[in-house]
C-alpha positions as a printed NumPy array, in Angstrom:
array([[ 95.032, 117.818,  82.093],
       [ 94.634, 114.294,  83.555],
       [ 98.13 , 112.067,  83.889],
       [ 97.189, 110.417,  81.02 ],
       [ 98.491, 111.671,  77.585],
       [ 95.866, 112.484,  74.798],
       [ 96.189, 112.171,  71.4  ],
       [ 96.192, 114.702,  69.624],
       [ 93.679, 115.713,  66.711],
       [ 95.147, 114.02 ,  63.573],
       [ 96.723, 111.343,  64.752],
       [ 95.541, 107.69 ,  64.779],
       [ 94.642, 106.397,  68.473],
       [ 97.017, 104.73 ,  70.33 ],
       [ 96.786, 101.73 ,  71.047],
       [ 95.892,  99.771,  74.688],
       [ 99.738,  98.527,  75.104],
       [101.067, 102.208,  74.476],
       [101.336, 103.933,  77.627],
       [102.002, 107.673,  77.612],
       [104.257, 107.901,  80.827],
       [105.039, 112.122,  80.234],
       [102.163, 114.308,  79.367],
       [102.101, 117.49 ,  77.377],
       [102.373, 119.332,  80.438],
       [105.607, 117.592,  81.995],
       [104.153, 115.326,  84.297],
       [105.226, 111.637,  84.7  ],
       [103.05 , 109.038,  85.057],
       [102.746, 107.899,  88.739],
       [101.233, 104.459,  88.056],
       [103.633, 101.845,  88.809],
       [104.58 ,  99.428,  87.897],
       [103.725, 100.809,  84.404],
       [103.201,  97.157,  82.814],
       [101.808,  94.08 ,  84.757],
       [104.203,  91.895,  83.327],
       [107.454,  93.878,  85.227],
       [106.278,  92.176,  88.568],
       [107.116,  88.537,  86.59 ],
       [110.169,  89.896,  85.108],
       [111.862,  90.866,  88.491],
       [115.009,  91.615,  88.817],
       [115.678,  91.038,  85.085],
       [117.337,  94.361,  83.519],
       [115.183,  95.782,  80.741],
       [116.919,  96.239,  77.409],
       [115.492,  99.733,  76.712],
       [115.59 , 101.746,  73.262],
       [114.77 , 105.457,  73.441],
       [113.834, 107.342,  70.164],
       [113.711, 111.21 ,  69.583],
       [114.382, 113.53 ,  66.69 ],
       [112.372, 115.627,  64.148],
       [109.011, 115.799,  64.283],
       [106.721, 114.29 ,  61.369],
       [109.9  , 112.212,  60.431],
       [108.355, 108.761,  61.127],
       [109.578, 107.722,  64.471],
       [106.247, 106.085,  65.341],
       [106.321, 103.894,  62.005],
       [109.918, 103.133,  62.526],
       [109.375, 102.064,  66.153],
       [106.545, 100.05 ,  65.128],
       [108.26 ,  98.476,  62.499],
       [110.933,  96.944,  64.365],
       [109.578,  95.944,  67.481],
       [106.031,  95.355,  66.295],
       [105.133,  98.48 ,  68.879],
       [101.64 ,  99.996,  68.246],
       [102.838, 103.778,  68.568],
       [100.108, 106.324,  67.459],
       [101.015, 107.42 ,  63.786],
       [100.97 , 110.745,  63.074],
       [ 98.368, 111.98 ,  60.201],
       [ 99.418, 115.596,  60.165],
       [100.354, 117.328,  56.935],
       [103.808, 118.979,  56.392],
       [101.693, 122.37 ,  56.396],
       [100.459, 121.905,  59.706],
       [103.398, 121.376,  61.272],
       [103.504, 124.788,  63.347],
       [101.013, 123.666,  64.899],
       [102.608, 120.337,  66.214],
       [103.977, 120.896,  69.872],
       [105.504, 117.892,  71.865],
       [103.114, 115.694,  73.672],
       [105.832, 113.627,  76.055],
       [106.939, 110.026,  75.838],
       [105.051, 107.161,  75.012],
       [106.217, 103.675,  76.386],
       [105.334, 100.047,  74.733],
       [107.112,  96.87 ,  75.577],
       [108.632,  95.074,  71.758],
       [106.278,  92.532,  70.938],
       [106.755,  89.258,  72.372],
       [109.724,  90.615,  74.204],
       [108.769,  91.796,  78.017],
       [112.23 ,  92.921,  78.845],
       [112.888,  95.284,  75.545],
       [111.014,  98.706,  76.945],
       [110.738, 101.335,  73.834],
       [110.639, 105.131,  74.434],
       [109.275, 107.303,  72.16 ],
       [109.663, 111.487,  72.096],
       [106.07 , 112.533,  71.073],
       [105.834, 115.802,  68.328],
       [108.231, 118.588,  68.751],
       [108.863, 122.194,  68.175],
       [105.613, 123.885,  69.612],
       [107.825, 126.98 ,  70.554],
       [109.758, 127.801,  73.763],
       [108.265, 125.739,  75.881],
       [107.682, 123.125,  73.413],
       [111.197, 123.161,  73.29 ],
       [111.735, 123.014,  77.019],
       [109.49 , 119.67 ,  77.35 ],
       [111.616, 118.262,  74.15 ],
       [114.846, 118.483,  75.827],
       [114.06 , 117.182,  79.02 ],
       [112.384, 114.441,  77.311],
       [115.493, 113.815,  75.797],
       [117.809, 114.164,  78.541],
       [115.364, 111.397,  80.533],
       [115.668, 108.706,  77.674],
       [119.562, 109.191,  77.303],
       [120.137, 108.334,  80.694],
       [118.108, 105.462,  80.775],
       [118.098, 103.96 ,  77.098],
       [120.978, 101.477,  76.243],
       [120.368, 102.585,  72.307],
       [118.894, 105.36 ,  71.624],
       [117.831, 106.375,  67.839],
       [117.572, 109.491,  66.716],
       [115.213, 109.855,  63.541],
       [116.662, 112.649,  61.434],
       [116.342, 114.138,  57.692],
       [118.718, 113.706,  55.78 ],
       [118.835, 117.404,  54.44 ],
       [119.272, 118.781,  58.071],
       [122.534, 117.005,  58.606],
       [125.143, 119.828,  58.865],
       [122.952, 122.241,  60.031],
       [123.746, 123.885,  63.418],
       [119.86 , 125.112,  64.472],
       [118.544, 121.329,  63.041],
       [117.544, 118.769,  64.934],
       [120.593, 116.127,  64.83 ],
       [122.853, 118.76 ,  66.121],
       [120.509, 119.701,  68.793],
       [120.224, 115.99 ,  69.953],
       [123.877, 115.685,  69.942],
       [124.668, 118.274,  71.693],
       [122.154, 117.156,  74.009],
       [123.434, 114.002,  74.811],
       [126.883, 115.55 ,  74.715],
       [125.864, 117.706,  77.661],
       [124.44 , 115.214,  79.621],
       [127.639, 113.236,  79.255],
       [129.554, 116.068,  80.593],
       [127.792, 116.572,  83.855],
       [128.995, 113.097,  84.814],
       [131.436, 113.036,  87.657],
       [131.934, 109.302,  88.083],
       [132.458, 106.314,  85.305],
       [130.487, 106.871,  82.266],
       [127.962, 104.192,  80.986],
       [128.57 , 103.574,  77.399],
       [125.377, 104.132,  74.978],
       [124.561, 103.622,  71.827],
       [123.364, 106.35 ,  69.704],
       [122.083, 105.038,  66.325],
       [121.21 , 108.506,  64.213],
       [118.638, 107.029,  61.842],
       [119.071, 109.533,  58.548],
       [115.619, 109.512,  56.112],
       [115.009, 109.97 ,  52.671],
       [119.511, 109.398,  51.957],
       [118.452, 108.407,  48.367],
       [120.834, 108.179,  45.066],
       [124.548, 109.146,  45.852],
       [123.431, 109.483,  49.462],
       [123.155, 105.758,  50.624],
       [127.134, 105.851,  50.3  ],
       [127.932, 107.925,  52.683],
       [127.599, 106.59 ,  55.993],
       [131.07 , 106.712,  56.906],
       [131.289, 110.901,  55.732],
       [128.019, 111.509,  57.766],
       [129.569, 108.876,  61.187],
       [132.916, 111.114,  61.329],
       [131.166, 114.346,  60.593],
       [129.171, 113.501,  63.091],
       [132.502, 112.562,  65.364],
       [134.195, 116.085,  64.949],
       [130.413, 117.971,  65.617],
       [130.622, 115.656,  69.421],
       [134.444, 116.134,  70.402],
       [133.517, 120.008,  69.687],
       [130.805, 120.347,  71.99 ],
       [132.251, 117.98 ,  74.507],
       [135.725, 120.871,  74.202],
       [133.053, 123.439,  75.364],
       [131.39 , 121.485,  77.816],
       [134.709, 120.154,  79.795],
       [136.362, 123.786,  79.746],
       [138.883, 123.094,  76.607],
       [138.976, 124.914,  73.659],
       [135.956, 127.032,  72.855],
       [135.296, 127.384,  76.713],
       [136.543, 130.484,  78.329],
       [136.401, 129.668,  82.222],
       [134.329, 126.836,  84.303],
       [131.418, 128.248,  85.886],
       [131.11 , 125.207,  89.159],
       [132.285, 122.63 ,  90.689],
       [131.004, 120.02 ,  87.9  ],
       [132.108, 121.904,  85.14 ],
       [135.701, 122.018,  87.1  ],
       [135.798, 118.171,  88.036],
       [135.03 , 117.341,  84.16 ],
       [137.721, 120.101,  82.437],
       [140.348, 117.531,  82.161],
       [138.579, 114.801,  80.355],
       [139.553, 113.912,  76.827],
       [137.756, 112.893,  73.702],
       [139.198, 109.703,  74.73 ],
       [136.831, 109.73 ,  77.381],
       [133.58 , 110.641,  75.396],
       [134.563, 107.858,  72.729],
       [134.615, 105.686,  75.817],
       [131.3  , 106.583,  76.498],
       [129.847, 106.814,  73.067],
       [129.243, 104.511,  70.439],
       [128.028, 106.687,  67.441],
       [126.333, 104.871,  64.592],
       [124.835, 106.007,  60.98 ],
       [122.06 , 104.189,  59.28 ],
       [120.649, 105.613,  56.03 ],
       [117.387, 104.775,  55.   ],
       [115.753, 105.684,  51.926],
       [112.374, 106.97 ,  50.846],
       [109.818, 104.645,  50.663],
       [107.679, 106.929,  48.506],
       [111.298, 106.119,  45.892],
       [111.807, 102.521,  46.631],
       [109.447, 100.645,  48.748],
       [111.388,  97.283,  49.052],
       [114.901,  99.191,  49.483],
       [112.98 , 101.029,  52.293],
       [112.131,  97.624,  53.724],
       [115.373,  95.817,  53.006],
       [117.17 ,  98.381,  55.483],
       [115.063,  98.304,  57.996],
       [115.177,  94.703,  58.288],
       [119.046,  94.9  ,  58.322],
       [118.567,  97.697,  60.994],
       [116.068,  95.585,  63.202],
       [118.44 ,  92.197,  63.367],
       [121.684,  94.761,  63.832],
       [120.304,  95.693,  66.841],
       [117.951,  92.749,  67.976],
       [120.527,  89.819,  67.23 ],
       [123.019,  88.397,  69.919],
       [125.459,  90.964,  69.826],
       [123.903,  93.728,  68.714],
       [123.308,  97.357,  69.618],
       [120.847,  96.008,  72.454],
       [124.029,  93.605,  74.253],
       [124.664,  94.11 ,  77.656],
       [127.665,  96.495,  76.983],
       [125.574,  99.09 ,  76.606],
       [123.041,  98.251,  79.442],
       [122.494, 100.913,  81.794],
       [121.355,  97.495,  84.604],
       [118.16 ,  98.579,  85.727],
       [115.609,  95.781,  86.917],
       [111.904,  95.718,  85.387],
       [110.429,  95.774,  88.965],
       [112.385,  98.738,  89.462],
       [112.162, 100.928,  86.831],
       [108.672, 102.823,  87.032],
       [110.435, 104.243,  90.362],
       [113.427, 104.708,  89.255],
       [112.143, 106.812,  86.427],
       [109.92 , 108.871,  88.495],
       [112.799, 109.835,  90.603],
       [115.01 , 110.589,  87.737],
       [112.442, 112.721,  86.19 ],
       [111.717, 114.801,  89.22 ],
       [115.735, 115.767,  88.756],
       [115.44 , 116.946,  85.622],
       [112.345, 118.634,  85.856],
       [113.447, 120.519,  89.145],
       [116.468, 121.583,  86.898],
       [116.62 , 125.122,  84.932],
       [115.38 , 124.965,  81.117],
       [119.122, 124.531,  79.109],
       [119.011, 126.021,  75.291],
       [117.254, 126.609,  72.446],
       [118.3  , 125.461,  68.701],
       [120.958, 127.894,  68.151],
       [121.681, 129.067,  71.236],
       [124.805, 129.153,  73.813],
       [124.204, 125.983,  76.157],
       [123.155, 126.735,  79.724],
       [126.712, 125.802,  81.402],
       [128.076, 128.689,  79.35 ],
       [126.076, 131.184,  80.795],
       [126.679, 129.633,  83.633],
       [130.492, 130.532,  83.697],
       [129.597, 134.657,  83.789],
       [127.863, 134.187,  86.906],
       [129.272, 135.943,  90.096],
       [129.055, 133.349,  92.756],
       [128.498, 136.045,  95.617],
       [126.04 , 137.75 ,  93.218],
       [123.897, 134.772,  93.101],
       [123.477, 134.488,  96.676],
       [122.514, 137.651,  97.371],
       [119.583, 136.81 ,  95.002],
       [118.836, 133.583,  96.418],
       [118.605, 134.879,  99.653],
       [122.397, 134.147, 101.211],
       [121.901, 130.206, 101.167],
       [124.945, 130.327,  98.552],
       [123.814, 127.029,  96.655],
       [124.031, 127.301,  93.054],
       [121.156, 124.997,  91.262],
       [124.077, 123.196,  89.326],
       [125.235, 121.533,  92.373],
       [121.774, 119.822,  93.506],
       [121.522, 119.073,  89.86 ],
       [125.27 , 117.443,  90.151],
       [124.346, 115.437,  93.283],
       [121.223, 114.376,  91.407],
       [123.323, 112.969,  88.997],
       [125.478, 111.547,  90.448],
       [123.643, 109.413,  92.711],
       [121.405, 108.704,  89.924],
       [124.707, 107.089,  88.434],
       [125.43 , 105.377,  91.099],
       [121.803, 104.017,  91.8  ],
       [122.036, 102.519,  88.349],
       [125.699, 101.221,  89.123],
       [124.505,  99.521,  92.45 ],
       [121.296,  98.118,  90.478],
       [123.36 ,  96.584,  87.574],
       [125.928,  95.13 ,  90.019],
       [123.114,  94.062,  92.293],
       [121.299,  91.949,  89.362],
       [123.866,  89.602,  88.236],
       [124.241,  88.522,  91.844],
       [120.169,  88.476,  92.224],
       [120.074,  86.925,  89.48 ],
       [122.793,  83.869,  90.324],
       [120.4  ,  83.353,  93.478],
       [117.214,  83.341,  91.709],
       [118.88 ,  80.471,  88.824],
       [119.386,  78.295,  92.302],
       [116.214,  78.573,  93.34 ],
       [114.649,  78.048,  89.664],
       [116.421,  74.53 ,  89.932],
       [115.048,  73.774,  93.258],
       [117.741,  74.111,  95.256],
       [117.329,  76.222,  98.609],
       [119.476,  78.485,  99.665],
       [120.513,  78.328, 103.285],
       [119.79 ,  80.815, 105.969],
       [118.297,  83.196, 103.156],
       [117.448,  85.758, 105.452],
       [120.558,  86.683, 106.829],
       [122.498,  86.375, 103.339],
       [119.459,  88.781, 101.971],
       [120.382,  91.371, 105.145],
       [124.223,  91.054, 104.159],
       [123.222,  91.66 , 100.368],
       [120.915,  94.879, 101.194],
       [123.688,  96.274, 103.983],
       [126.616,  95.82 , 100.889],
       [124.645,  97.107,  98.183],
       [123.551, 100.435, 100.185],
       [127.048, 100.763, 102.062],
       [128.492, 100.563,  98.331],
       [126.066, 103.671,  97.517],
       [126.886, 105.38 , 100.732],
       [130.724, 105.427,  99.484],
       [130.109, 106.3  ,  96.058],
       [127.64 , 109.228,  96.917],
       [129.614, 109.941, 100.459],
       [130.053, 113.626,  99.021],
       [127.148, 114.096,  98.951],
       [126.367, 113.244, 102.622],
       [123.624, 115.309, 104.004],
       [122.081, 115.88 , 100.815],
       [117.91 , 115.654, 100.005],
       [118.731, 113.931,  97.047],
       [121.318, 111.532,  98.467],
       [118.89 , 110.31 , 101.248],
       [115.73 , 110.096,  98.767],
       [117.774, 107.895,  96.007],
       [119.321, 105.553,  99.571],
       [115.618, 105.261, 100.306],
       [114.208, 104.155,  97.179],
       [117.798, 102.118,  96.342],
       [116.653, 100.395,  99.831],
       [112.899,  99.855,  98.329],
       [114.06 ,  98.615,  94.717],
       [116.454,  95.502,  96.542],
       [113.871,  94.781,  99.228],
       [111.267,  93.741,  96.385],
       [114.055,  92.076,  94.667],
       [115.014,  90.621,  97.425],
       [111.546,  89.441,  98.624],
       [110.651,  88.302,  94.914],
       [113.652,  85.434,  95.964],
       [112.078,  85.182,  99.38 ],
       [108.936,  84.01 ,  98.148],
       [110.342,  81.584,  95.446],
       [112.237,  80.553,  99.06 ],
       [108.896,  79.907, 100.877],
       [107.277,  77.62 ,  97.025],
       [110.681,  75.427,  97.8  ],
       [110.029,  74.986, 101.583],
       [106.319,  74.561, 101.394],
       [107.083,  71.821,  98.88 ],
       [109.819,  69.736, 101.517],
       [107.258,  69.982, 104.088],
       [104.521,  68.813, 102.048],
       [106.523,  66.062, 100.823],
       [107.328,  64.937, 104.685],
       [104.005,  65.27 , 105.702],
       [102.575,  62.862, 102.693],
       [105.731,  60.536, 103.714],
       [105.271,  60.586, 106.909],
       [101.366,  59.872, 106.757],
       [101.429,  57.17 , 104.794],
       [102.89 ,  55.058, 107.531],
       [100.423,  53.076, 109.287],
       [102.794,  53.592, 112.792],
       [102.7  ,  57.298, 112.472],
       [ 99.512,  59.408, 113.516],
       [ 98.186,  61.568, 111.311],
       [ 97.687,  64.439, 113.315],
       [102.042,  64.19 , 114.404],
       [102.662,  64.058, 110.853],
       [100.889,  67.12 , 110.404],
       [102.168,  69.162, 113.169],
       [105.684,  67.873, 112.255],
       [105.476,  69.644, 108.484],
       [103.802,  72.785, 110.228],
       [106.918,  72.926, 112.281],
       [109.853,  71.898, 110.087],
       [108.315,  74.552, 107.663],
       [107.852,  77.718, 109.905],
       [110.982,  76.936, 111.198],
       [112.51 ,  76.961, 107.94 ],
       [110.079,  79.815, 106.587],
       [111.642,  82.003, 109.62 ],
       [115.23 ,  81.314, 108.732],
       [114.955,  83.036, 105.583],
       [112.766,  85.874, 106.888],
       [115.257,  88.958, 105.996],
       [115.991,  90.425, 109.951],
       [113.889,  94.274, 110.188],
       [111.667,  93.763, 107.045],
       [108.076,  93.369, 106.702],
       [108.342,  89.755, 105.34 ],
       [105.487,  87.516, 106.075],
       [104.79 ,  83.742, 105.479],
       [101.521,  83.599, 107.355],
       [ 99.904,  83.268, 104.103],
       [102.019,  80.201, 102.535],
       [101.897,  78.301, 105.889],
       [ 98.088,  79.127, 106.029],
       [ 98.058,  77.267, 102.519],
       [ 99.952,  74.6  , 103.568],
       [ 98.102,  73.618, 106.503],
       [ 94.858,  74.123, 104.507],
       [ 96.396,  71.293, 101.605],
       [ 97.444,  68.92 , 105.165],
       [ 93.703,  68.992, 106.501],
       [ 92.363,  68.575, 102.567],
       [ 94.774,  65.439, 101.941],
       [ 93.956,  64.273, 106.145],
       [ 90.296,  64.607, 105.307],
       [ 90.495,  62.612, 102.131],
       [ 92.755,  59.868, 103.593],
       [ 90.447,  59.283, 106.583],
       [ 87.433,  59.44 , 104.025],
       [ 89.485,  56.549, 101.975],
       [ 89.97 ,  54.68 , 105.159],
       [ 86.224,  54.991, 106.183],
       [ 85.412,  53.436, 102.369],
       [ 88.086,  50.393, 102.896],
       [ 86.395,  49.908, 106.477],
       [ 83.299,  50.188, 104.643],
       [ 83.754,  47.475, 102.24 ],
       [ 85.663,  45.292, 104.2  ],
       [ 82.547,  45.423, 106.89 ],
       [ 80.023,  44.876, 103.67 ],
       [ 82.47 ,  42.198, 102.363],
       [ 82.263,  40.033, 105.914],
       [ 78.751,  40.499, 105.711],
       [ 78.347,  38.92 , 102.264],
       [ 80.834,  36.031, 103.135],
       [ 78.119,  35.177, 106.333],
       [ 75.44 ,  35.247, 104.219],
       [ 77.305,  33.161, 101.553],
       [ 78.378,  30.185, 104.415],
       [ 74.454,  30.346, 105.904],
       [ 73.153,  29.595, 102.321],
       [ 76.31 ,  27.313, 101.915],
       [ 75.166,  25.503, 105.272],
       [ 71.382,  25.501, 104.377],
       [ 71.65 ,  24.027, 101.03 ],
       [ 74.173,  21.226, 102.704],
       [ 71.045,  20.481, 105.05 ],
       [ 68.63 ,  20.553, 101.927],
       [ 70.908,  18.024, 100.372],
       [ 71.366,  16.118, 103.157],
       [ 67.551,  15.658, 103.635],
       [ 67.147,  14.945, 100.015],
       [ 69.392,  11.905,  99.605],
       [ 69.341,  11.2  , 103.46 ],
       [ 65.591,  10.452, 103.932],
       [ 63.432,  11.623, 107.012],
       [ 62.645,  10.153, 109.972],
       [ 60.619,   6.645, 109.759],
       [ 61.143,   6.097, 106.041],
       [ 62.936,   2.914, 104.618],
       [ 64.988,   2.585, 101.563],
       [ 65.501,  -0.945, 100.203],
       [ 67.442,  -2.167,  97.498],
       [ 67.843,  -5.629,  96.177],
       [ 69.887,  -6.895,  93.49 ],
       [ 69.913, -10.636,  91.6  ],
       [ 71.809, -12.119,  88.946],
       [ 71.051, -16.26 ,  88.114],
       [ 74.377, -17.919,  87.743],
       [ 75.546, -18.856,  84.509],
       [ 73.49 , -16.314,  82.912],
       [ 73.778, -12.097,  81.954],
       [ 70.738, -11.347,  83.721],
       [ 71.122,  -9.065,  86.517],
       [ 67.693,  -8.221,  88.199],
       [ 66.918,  -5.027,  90.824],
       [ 64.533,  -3.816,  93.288],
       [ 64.591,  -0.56 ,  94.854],
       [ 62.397,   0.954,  97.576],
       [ 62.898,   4.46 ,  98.424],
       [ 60.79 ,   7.751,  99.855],
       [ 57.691,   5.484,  99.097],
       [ 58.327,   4.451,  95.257],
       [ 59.631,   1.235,  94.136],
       [ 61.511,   0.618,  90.928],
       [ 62.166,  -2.575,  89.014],
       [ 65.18 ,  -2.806,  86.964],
       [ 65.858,  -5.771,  84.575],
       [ 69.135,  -5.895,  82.132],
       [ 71.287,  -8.484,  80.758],
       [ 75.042,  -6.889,  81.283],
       [ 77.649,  -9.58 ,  81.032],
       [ 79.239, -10.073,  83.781],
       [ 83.136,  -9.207,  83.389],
       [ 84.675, -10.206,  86.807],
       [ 82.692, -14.007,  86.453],
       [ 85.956, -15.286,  85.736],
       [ 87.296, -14.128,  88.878],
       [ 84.73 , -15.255,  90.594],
       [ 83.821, -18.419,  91.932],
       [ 80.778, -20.623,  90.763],
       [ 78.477, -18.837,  92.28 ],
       [ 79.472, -15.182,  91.272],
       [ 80.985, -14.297,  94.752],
       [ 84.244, -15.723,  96.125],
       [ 82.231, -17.144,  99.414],
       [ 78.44 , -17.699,  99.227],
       [ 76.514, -15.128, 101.612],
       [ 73.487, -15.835, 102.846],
       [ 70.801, -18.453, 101.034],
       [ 70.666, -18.373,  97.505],
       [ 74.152, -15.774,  97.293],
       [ 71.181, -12.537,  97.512],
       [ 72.971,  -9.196,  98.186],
       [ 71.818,  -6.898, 100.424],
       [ 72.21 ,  -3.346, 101.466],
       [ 70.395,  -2.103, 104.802],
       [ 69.995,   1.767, 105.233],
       [ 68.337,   3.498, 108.007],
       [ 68.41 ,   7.549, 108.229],
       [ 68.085,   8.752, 112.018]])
């Protein structure tokens, strides 16, 4: 069977943003990262909601209800149910919400090794869900083969095997068809529910009901209290009705359930966060699931949990039949664990700091000498999982989870680095366009001047030993320089241009300018050898003013009586002192 989970006959096709990360035949998906939109997301923890319990219960249409998932629903009747085996986990980001992640346990039963897949299932989306529901009838509760005491004592186990801090989850058990009398007890079912956990965890930690530890994680957990698996649990009851009874009392709760645990403050708030990044996860996963699927199959409904069988078995017996190496299973599993644990501890820490560093950058401020505070970051953050896993030295498992802890912060890391290289690439564009505009300042320094100030920056924040590369941000930025070069020498070959056309226009305008002044000239000037003549007459004593004019060849004879209105200023004779015989005026011009 391909990676790729089919659905099954009788069931409604899944849709494109469902993807089945477990098949029916226990393999993970090895696609990563499993949705496009984890690369944007970064170092941002995912908020992730896991969902198991019976099968044909309506998980899918609860999921899908709440977070507006698209989970296959199931169209198999009650009858067939036999036939139903578990088909793996489905993933599908909440819609319109890229950093909730929901989980979904496919089917179930499908006989022993139905039951196998089931529980590891389970076991995977416990240690990686910060809420996980569990989608129960309400008839099975108090049953010790059904389904909600299998999932607790599931999760109880898991707890159990812990040998360092436990991370607190939320485990919402989601009871159907609770109708008349039933919708009142939540609080009977929540400390029923209490007493079933604190028994189990008694068996699991060697207290009462145990009768010897059977390793070296069952010892290291025997004196924990129920103190301790309150610490670590946050049970929760939420009884929902039948919708085939009450439709809108159906929808009413689930409503209340989906702002319980969506609001600020809800079951999805970062107490319960188990801190693991988006870009990180697909990987993480991967590795986690290889654990448990290396691991031995633990119990059946009904049965005596693994660990207790464990405790009967002779130590020296068991290496004999292992061939003399003298390692139980138990303890690779425990050293998967627990640097599993402390992979997500390092992670969660890691992200709030990431996180501070990415805000800075997101306002535009840079952050000085990057590179070297990136090498102290990675060097702290793997030194930190070197002490916390330091029993484990030597270990496969130990050097596997350093190596991929070491992969996980790089990309973080050189997520930042690149937001690093948008900042510096912006400075030195900015100097170069300064810096160009001046009319003292070549173009070509201005350019080489940004090239430098921003390798020179660009190589500063270069983490020391990675594989970090800005070749193709300064190739981008010298490729902008020579685009806005080009386009300011093209704009000052346009101004030249017009300037050039605009002197030519101006000679052109001054030789018509100096033509038509020659024209005009000509015209009231005369030519060569022509006379103009003009005489003028007025008889004293009278308003008769007579006039001859000779010019270009015509003569004109003017006659008009205008009184004269300076007479009285003038003498008898119309002028103050006679001029010539008979007082004639004349005017003499000669054009050479």
């Amino acid at each position: 069977m391909s990676e790729e989970t089919a659905a099954p006959t009788g069931s409604a096709g899944a849709s494109a943003d469902v993807l089945p990360i477990v098949n029916q035949e226990g393999r993970m998906l090895e696609r990563t990262p499993w949705f496009p939109s984890e690369l944007d997301v970064g170092a941002e923890c995912y908020r992730v909601i896991g969902c198991a319990g019976s099968p044909l219960s309506g998980k899918s249409t609860l999921l899908n209800e709440l977070f507006g998932t698209h989970f296959s629903v199931s169209r198999v009747r009650a009858t067939d149910r036999r036939r139903w085996s578990t088909r793996g986990i489905s993933a599908s980001l909440a819609a319109n919400q890229e950093t909730i992640l929901v989980l979904e346990v496919d089917g179930g039963d499908g006989g022993a090794s139905g039951q196998q897949l089931q529980e590891r299932c389970l076991r995977y989306i416990c240690s990686v869900s910060d809420v996980v529901l569990c989608n129960v009838w309400y008839h099975d509760l108090g049953r010790y083969d059904s389904d909600p005491q299998w999932c607790l004592r599931t999760m109880v186990r898991e707890l159990s095997q812990a040998d360092g801090p436990l991370l607190r989850t939320c485990v919402v058990f989601v009871v159907r068809d609770a109708d008349g009398d039933a919708l009142d007890s939540t609080a009977a079912v929540t400390d029923a529910l209490w007493l079933d956990a604190e028994e189990y965890w008694q068996q699991e930690t060697g207290g009462s009901g145990s009768s010897s530890t059977s390793s070296s994680g069952a010892a290291a957990t025997s004196s924990r209290s129920v103190e301790t698996l309150r610490a670590a649990l946050e049970l929760r009851v939420v009884l929902l009705p039948s919708p085939r009874a009450s439709r809108s009392a159906y929808d009413t709760a689930v409503q209340r359930l989906r702002h319980e645990m969506l609001d600020a403050g809800g079951s999805l708030s970062s107490e319960f966060s188990k801190g693991l990044p988006a870009d990180g996860f697909a990987a993480f996963s991967r590795r986690l699931w290889e654990g448990i699927a290396a691991q031995p199959a633990g119990w059946s409904r009904g049965s005596v949990p693994l660990a207790l069988h464990m405790a009967s078995v002779d130590r020296g017996a068991f290496a004999l039949a292992s061939g003399g190496n003298g390692a139980l299973p138990s303890e690779a599993l425990v050293a998967a664990y627990h640097c599993d644990g402390a992979f997500s501890e390092i992670l969660r820490n890691s992200a709030e700091e990431l996180g501070e560093l990415a805000s800075q950058l997101e306002e535009g401020d840079k952050i000085s000498g990057f590179g070297r505070r990136a090498e102290d970051l990675l060097n702290k953050y793997l030194s930190g999982f070197e002490s916390a896993t330091e029993a484990y030295a030597g270990q496969e498992v130990r050097e596997r989870k350093r190596a991929e802890l070491e992969s996980v912060l790089d990309a973080s890391l050189q997520s930042l680095f690149l937001k690093q290289l948008q900042l510096i690439r912006e400075n030195a564009l900015q100097h170069f366009k300064t810096a160009s505009s001046s009319e003292e300042i070549p173009g070509d320094f201005a350019f080489y001047t940004a090239d430098a100030l921003f390798q020179r920056e660009a190589e500063d924040s270069v983490r020391p030993g990675s594989d970090w590369s800005y070749a193709n941000e300064r190739s981008d930025l010298q490729q902008t320089m020579a685009e806005i070069s080009a386009r300011r020498k093209q704009l000052i070959h346009v101004q030249i241009q017009a300037a050039e056309q605009q002197r030519q226009a101006m000679q052109y305008m001054q030789l018509q300018q100096a033509q038509l002044q020659a024209i005009q000239q000509q015209q009231y000037g005369g030519t060569l050898g022509n006379w103009n003549v003009g005489v003028a007459y007025r008889p004293p004593d009278t308003n008769v003013n007579l006039s001859l004019l000779h010019q270009q060849g015509r003569t004109q004879v003017q006659v008009s009586m205008v009184p004269d209105e300076q007479a009285g200023l003038l003498g008898p004779n119309g002028f103050t002192s006679g001029v010539g015989p008979g007082n004639l005026g004349v005017s003499f011009n000669i054009n050479i």
